[in-house]
N, C-alpha and C positions, 0 to 999 in steps of 0.2 A: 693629037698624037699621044699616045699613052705609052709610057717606058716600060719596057719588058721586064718578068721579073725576075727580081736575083736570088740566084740559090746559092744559101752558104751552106759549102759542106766544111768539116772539121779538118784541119790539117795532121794527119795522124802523128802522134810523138813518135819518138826515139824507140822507144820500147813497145810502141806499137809496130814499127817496122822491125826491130828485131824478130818479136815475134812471128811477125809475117814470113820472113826469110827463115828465120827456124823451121817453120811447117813445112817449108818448100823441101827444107834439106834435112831433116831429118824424118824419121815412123815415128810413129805416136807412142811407142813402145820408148823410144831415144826419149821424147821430149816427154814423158813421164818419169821416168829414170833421172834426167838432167834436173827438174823440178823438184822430184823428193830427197835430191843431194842440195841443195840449193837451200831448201827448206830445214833439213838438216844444219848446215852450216850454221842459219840464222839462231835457232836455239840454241847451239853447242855456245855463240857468241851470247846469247840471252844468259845461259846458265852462267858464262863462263862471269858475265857482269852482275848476277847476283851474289855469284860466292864473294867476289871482290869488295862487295856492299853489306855481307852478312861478316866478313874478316874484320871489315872496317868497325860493325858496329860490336863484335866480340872485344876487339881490344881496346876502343874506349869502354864499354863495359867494365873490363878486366882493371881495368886503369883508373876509374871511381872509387870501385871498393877498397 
């Protein structure tokens, strides 16, 4: 007797099912939109952590001389 074989499939994550349910409910127009706000955000938060890193290194500079 030979055992049958097993197929693994991937259990999809969290944010693969979100995604999924996004496409259901929203146009592609929405989930473009929602994406380049999103994307947005994370820079605005990227910049926002480098001025905070270029202050920091300003005023020990300032503080040497």
């Amino acid at each position: 007797m030979q055992a049958a074989p097993v197929r693994a499939t991937a259990i999809p994550s969290f944010a693969d099912a979100l995604r999924a349910v996004e496409s259901l409910l929203m146009s592609g127009g929405q989930r473009t939109a929602r994406r380049n706000a999103w994307t947005s955000v994370l820079e605005d938060r990227r910049r926002a952590k480098d001025r905070v890193e270029a202050q920091r290194v300003l005023e020990q500079a300032a503080g040497r001389s």
